[in-house]
N, CA, C and O of each residue as an XYZ file, in Angstrom:
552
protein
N       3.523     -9.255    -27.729
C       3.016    -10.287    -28.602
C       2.751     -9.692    -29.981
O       2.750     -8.471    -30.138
N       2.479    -10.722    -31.188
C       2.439     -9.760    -32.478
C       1.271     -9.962    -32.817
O       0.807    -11.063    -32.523
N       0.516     -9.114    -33.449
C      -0.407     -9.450    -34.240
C      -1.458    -10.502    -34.357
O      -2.643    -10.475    -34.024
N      -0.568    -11.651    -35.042
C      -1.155    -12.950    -35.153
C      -1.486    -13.738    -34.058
O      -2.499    -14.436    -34.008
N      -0.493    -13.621    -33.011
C      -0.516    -13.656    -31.529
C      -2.189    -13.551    -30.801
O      -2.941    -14.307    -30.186
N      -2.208    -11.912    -31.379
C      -3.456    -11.706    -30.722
C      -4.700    -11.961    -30.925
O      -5.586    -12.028    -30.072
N      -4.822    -12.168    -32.534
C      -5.713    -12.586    -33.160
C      -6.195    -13.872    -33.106
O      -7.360    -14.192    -33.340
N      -5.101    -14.769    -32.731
C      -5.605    -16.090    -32.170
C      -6.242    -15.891    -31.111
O      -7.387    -16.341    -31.148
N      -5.932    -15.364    -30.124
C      -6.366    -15.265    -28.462
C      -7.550    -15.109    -28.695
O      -8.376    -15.927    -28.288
N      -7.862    -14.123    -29.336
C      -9.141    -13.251    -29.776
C     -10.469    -14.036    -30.197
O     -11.679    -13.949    -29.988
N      -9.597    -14.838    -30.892
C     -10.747    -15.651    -31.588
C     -11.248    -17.362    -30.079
O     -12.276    -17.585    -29.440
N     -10.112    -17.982    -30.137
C     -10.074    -18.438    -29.101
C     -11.218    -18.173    -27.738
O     -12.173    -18.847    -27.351
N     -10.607    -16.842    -27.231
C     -11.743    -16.668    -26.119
C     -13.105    -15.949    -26.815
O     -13.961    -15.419    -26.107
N     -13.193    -15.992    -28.166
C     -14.526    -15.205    -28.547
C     -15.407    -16.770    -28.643
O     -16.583    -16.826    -28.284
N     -14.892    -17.622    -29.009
C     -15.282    -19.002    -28.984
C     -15.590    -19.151    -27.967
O     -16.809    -19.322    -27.940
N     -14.997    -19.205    -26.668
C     -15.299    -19.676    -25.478
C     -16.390    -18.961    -24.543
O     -17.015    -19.578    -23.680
N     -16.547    -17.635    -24.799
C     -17.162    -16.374    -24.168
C     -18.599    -17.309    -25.011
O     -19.498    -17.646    -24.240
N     -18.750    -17.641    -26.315
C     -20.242    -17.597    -27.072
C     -20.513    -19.382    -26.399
O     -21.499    -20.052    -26.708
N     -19.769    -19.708    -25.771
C     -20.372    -21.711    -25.530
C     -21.425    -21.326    -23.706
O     -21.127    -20.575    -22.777
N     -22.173    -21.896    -23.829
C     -23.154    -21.954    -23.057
C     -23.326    -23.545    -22.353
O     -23.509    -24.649    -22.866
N     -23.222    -23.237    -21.396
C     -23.516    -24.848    -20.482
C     -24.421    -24.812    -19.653
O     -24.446    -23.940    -18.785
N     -25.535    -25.947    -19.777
C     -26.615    -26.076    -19.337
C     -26.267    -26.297    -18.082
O     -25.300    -26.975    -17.733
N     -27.196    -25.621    -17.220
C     -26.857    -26.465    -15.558
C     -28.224    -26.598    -14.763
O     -28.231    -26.766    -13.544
N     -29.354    -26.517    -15.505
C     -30.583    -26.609    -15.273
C     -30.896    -25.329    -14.222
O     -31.327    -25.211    -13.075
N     -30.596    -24.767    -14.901
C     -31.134    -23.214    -13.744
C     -30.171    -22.700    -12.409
O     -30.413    -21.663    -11.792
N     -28.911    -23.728    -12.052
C     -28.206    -23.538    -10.673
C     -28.207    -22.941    -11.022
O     -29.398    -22.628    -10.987
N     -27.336    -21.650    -11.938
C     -26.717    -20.588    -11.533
C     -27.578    -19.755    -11.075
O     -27.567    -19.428     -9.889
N     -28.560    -19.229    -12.046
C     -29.764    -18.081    -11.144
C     -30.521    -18.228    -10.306
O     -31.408    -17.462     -9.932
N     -30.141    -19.578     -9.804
C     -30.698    -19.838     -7.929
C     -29.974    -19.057     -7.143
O     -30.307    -18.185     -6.341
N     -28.576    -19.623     -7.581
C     -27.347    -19.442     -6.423
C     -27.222    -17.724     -7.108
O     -26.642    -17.182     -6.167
N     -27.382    -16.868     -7.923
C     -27.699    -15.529     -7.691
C     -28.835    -15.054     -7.173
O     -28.871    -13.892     -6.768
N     -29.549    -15.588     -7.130
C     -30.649    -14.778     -6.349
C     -31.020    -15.290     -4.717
O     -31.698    -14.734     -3.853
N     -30.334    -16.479     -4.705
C     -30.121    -16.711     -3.420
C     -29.079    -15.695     -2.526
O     -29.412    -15.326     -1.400
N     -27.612    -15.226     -3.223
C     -27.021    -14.426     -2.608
C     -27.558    -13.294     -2.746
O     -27.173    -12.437     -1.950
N     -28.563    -12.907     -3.729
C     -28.681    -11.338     -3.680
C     -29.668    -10.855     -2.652
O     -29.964     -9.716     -2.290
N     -30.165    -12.252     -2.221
C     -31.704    -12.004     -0.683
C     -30.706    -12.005      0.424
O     -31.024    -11.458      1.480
N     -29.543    -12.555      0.300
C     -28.940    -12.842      1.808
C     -27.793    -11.544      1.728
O     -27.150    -11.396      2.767
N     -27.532    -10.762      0.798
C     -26.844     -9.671      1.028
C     -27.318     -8.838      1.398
O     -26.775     -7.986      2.101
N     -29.669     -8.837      0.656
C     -30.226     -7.683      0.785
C     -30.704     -7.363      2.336
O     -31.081     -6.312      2.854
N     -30.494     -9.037      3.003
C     -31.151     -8.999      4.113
C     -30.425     -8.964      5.330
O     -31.002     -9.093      6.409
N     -29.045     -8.777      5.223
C     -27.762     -8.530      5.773
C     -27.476     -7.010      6.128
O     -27.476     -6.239      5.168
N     -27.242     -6.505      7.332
C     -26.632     -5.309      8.109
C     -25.397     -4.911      7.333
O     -24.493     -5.673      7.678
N     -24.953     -4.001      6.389
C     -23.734     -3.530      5.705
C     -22.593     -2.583      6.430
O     -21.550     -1.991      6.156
N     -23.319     -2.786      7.334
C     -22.089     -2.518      8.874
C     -21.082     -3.622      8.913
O     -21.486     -4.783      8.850
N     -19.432     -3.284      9.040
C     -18.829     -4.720      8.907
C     -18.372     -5.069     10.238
O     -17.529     -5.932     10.480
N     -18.957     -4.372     11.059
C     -19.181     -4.681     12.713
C     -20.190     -5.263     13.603
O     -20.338     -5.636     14.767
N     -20.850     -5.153     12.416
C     -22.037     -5.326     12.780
C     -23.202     -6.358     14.389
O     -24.308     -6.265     14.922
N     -21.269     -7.676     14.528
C     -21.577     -8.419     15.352
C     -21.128     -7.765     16.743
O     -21.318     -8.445     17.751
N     -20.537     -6.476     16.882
C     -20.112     -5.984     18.023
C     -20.940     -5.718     18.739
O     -21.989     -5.405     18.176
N     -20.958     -5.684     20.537
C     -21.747     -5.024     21.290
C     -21.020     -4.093     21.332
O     -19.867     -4.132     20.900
N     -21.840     -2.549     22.138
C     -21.531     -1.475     22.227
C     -20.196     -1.702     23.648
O     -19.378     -0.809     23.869
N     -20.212     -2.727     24.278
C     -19.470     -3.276     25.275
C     -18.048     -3.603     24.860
O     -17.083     -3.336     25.576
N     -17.965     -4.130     23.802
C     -17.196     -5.057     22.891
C     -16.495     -4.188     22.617
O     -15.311     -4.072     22.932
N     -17.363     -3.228     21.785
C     -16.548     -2.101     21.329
C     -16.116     -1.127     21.954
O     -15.409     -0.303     21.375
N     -16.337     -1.039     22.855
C     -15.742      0.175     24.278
C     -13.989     -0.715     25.117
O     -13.067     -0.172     25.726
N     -14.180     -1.996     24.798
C     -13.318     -2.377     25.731
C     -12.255     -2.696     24.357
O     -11.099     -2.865     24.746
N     -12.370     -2.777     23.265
C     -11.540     -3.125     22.245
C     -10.598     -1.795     22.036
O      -9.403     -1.777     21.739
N     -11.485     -0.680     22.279
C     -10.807      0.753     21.777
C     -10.247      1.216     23.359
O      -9.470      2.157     23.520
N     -10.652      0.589     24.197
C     -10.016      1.075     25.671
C      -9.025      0.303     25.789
O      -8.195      0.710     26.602
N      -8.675     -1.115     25.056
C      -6.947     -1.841     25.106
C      -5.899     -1.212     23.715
O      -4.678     -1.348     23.636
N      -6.800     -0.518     22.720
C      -6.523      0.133     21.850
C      -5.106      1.205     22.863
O      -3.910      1.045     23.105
N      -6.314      2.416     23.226
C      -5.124      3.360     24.376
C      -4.487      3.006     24.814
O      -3.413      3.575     24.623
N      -4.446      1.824     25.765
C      -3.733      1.128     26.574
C      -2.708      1.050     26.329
O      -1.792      1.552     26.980
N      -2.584      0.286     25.152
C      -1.486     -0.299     23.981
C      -0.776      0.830     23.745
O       0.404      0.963     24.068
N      -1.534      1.779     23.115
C      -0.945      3.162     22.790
C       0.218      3.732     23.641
O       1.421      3.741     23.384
N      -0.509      4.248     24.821
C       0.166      4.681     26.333
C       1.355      3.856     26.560
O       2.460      4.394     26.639
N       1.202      2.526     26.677
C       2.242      2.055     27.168
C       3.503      1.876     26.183
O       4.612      1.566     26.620
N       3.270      2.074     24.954
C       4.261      1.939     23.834
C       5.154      3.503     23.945
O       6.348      3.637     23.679
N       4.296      4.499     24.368
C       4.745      5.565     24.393
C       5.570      5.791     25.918
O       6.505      6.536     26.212
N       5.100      5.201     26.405
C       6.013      5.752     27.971
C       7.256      4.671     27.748
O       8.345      5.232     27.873
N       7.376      2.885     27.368
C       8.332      2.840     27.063
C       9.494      3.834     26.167
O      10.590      4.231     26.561
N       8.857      4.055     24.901
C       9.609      4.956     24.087
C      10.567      6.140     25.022
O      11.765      6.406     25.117
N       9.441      6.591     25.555
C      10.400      7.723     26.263
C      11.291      7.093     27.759
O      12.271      7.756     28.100
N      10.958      5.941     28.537
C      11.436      5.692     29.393
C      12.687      5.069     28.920
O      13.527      4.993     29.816
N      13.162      4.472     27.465
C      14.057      3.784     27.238
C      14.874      4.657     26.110
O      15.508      4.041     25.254
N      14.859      5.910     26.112
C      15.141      6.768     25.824
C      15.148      6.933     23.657
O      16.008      7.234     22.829
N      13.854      6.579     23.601
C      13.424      6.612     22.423
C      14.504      7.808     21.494
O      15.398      7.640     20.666
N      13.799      9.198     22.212
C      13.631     10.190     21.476
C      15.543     10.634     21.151
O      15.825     11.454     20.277
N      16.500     10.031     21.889
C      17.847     10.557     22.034
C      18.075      9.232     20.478
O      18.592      9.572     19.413
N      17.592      7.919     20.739
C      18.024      6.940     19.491
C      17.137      7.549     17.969
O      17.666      7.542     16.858
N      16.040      7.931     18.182
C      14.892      8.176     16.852
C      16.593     10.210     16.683
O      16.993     10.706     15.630
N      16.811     10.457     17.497
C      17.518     12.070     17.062
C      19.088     11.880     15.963
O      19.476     12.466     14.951
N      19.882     10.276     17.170
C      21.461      9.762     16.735
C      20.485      9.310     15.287
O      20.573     10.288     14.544
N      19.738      8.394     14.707
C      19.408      8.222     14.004
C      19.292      9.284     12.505
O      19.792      9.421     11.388
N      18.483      9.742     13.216
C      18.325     10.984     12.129
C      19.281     11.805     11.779
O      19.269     12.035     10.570
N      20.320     12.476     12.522
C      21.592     12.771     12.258
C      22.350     11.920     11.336
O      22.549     12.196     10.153
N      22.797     10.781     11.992
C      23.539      9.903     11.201
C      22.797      9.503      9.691
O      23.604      9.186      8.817
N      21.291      9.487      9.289
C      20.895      9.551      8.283
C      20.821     10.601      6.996
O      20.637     10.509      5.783
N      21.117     11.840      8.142
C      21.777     13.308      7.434
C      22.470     13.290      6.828
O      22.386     13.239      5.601
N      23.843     13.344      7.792
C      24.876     12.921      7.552
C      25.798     11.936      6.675
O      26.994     12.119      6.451
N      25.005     10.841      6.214
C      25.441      9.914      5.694
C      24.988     10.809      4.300
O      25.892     11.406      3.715
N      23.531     10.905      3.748
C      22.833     11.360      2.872
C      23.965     12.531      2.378
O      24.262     12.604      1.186
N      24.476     13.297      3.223
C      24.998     14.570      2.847
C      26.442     14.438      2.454
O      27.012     15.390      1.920
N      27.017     13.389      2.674
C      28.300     12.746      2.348
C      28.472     11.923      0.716
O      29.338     11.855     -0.156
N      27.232     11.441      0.921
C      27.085     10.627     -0.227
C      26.827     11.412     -1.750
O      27.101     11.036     -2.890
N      26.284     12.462     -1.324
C      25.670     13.554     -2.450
C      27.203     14.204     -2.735
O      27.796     14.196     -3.814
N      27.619     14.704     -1.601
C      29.336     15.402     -2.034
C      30.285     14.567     -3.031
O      30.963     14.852     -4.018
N      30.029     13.490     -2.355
C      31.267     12.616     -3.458
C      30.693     12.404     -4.849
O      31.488     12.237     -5.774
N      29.197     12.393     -5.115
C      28.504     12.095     -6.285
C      28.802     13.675     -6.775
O      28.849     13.775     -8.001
N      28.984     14.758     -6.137
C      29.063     15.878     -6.787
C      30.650     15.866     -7.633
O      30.948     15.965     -8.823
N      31.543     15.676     -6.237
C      32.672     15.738     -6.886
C      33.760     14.409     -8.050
O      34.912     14.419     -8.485
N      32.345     13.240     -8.168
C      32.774     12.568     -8.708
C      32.218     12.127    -10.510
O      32.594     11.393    -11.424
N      30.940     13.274    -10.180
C      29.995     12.789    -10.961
C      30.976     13.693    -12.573
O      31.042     13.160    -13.681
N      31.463     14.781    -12.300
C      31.897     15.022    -13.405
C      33.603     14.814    -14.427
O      34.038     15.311    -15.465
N      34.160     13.742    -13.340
C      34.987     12.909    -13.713
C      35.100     11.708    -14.393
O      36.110     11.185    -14.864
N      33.723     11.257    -14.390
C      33.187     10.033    -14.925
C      32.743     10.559    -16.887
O      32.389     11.677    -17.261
N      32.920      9.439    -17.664
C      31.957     10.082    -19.023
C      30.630      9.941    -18.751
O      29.877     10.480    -19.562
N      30.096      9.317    -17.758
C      28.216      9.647    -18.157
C      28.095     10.924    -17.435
O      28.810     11.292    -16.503
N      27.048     11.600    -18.002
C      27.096     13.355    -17.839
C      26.271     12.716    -16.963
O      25.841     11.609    -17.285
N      25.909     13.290    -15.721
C      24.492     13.400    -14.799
C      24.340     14.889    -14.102
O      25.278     15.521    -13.618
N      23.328     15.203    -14.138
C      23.142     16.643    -13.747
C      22.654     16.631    -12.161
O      21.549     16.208    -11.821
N      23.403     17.031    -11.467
C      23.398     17.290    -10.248
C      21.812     17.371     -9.669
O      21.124     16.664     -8.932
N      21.633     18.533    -10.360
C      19.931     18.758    -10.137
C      19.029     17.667    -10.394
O      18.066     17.490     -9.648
N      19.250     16.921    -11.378
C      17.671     15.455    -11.779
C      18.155     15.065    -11.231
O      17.410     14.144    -10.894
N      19.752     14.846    -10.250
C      19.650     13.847     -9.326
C      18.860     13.789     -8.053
O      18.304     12.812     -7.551
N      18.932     15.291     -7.539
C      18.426     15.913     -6.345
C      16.520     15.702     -6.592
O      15.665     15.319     -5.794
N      16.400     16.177     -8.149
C      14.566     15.702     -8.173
C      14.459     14.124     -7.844
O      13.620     13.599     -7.112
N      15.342     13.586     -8.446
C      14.897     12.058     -8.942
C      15.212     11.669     -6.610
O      14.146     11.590     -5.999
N      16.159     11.546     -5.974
C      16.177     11.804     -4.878
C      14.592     12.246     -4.136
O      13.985     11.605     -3.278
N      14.350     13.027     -4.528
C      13.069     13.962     -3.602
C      11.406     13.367     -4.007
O      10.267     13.436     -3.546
N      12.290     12.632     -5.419
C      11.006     12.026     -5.708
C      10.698     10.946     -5.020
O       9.604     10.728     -4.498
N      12.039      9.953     -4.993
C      11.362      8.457     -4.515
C      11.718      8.995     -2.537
O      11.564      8.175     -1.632
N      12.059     10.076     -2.343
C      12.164     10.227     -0.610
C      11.046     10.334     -0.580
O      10.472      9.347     -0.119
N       9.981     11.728     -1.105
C       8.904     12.196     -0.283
C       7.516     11.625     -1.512
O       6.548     10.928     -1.209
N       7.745     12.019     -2.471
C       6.371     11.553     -3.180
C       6.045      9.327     -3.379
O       4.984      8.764     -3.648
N       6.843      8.958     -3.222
C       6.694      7.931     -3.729
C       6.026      7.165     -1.863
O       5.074      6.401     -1.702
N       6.615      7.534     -1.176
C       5.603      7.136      0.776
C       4.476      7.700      0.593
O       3.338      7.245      0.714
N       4.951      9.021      0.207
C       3.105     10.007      0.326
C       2.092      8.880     -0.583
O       0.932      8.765     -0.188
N       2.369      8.368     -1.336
C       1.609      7.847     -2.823
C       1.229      6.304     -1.932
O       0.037      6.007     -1.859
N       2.244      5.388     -1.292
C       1.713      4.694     -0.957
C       1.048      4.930      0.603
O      -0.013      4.305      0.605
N       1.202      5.418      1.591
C       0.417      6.018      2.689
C      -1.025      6.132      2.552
O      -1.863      5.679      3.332
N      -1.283      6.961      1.184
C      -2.277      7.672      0.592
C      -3.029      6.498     -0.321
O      -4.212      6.608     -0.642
N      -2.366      5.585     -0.626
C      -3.819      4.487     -0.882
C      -3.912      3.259      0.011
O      -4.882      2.507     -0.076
N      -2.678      2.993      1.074
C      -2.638      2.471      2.137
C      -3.924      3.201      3.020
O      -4.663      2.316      3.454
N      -4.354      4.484      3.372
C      -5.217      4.686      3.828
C      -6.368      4.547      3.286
O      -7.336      4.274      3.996
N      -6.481      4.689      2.058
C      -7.684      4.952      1.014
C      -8.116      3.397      1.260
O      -9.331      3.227      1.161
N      -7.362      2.246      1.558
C      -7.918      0.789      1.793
C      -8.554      0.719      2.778
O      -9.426     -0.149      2.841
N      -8.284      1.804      4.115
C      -9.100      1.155      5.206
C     -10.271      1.709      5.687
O     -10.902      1.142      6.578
């Protein structure tokens, strides 16, 4: 936006930020009404669990666990998660050769190497980055 752009906005919401509307006191009811019912509230966000509740929630938890895992291996997980990974090698390692041997036939210069960073970047740092505030949420 330019300039003048902003300077309208500016003024605009500086107008609107300074107007005041009477509401005969609701609002600092309805704040100090929530601030007694937050103060007087358990900040546990479990707070409604029995110790029962919670023993049998984390015991279908395992359950779940166990049985996801013995399928895996009974339906021969670990031989499809291995063809997988090979063939993802493989493909990866095919694809880089022809970019090697093609990349300097072409006129845009690309350097083998920022390809391999730019590669390593969005493979391993860019999961780590979301994992890492995917956890930081829970």
């Amino acid at each position: 936006m330019t300039d003048k752009d902003n300077l309208l906005l500016e003024q605009f919401f500086k107008a609107a930020a300074e107007q005041q509307i009477e509401d005969g006191g609701f609002t600092e009811r309805v704040m100090s009404s929530l601030e007694a019912s937050l103060s007087t509230q358990d900040n546990s966000r479990f707070s409604f669990l029995t110790a029962h509740s919670s023993f049998v929630i984390h015991m279908w938890t395992l359950f779940c666990i166990a049985v996801a895992a013995l399928l895996f291996f009974v339906f021969g997980g670990m031989d499809l998660l291995n063809a997988s990974l090979s063939s993802l090698l493989h493909t990866a390692i095919t694809w880089f050769s022809v970019f090697v041997r093609v990349a300097p036939t072409v006129e845009i210069h690309l350097n083998p190497v920022v390809v391999l960073l730019l590669a390593g970047f969005v493979l391993i740092f860019l999961p780590y980055q979301i994992v890492r505030r995917l956890y930081a949420t829970l």
